[in-house]
The first five atom37 places (N, CA, C, CB, O) and aatype in JSON, in Angstrom:
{
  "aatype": [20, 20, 20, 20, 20, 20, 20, 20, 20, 20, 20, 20, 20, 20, 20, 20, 20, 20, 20, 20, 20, 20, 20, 20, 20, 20, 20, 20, 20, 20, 20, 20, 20, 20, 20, 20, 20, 20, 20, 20],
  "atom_mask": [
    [1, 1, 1, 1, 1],
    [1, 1, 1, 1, 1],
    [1, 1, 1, 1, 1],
    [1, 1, 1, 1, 1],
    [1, 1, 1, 1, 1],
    [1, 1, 1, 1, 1],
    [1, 1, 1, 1, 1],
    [1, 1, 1, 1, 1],
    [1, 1, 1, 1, 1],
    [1, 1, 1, 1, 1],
    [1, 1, 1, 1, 1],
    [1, 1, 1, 1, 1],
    [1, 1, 1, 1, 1],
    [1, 1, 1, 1, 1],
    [1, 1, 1, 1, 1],
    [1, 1, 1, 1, 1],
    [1, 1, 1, 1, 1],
    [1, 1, 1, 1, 1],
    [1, 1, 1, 1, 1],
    [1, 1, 1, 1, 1],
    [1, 1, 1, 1, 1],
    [1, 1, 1, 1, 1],
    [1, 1, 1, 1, 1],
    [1, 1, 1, 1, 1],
    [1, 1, 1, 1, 1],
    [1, 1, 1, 1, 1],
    [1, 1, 1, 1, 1],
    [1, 1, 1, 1, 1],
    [1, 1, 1, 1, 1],
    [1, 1, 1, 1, 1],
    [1, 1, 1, 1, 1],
    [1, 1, 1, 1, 1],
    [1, 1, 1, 1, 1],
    [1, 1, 1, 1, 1],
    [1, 1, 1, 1, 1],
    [1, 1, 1, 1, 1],
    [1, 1, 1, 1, 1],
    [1, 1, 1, 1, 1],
    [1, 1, 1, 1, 1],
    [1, 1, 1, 1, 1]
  ],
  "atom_positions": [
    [[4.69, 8.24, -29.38], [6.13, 8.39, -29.58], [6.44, 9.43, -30.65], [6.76, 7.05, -29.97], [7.6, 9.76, -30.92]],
    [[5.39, 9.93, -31.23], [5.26, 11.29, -32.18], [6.52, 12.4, -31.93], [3.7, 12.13, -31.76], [7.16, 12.97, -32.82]],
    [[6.69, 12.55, -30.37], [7.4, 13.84, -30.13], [8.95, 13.62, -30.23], [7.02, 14.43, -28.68], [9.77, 14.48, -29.94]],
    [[9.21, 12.56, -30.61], [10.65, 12.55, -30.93], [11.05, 12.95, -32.11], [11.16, 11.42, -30.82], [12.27, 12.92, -32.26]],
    [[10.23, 13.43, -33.27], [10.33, 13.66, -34.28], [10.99, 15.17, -33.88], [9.09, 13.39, -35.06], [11.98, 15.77, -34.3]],
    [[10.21, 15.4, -33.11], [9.97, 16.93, -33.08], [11.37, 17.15, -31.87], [8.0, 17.49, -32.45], [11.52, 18.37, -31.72]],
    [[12.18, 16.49, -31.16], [13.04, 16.97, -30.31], [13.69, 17.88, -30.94], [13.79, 16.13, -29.76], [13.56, 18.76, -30.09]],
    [[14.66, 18.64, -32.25], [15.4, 19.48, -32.11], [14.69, 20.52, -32.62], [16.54, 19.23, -32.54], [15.35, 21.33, -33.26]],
    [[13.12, 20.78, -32.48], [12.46, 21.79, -33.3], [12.22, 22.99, -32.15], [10.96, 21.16, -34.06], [12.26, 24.15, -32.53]],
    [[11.98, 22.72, -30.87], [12.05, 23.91, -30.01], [12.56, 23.02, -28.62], [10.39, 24.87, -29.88], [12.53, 21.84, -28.28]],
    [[13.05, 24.31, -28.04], [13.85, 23.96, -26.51], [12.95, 22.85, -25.64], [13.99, 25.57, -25.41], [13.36, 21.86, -25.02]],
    [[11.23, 23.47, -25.82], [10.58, 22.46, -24.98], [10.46, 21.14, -24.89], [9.68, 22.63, -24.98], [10.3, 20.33, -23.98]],
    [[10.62, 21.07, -26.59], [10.71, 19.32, -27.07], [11.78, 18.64, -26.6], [10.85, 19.01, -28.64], [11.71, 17.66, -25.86]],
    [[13.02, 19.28, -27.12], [13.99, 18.65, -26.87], [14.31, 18.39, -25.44], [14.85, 19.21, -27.46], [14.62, 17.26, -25.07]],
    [[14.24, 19.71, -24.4], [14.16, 19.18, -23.03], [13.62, 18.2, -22.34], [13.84, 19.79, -22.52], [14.18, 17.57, -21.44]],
    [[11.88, 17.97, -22.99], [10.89, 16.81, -22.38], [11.74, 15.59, -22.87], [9.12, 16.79, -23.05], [12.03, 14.89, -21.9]],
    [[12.3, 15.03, -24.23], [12.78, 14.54, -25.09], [14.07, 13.78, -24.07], [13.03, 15.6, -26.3], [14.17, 12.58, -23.84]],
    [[14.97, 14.89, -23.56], [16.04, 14.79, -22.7], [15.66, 13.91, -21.57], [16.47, 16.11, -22.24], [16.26, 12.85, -21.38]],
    [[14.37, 14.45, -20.55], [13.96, 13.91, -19.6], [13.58, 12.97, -19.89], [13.33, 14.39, -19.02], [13.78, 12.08, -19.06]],
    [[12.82, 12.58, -21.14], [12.08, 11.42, -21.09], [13.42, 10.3, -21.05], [10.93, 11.32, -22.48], [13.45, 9.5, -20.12]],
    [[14.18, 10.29, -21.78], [15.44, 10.08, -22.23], [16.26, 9.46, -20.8], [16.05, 11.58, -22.91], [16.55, 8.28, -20.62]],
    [[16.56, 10.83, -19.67], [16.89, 10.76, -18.59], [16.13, 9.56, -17.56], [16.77, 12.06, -18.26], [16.73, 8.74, -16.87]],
    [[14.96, 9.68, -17.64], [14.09, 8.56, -16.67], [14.0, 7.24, -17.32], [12.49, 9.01, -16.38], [13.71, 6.24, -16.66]],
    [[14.24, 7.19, -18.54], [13.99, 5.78, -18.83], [15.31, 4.97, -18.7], [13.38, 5.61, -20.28], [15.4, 3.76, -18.51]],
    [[16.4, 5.93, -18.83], [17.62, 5.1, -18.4], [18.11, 4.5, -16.93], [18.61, 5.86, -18.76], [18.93, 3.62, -16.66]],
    [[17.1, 5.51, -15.92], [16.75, 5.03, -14.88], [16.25, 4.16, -14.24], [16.47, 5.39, -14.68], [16.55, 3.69, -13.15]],
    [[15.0, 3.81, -15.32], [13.8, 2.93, -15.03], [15.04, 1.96, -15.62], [11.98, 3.15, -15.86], [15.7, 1.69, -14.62]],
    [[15.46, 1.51, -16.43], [16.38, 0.79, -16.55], [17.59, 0.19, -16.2], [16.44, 0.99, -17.0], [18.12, -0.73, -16.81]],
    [[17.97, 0.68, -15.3], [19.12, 0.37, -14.75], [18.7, -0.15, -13.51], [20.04, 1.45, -14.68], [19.38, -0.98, -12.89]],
    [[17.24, 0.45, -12.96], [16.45, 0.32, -11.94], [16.39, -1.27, -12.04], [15.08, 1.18, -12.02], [16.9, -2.19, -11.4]],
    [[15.8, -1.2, -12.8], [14.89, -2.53, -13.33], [16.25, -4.03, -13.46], [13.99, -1.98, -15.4], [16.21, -5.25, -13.29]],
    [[17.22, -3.12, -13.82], [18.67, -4.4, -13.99], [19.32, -4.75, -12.72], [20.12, -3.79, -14.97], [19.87, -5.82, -12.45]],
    [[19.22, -3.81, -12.04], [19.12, -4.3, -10.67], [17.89, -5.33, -10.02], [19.11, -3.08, -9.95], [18.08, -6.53, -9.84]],
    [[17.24, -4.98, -9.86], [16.29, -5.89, -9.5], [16.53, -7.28, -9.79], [15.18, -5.55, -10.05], [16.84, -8.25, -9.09]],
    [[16.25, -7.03, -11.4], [16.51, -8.52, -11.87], [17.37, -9.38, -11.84], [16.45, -8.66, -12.75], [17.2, -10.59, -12.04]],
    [[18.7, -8.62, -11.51], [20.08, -9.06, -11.12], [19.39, -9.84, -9.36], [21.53, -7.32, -11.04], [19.4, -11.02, -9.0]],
    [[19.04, -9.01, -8.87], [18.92, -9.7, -7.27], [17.89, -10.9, -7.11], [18.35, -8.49, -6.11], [17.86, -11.41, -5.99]],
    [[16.91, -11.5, -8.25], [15.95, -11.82, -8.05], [16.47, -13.0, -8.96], [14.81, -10.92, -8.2], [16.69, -14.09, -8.43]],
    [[16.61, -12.9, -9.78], [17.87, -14.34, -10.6], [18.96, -14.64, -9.83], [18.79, -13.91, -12.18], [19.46, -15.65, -10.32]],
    [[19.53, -14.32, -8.96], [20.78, -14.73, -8.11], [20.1, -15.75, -6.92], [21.64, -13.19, -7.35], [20.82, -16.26, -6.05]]
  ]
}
């Protein structure tokens, strides 16, 4: 989890930083669904 330090130090960080950022809110919302259908 090192590279979050480093997100506003060059474009590359911060972009991976973004994405990583981007997919986990995915995997998450992913995942709240599921669990929503599987507890009901």
């Amino acid at each position: 989890m090192a590279f979050i330090c480093y997100e506003d130090s060059t474009d590359s960080w911060s972009l991976f930083a973004r994405m990583k950022k981007k997919i986990k809110q995915i995997m998450v919302s992913v995942i709240g669904k599921e669990f929503k259908k599987w507890s009901n």
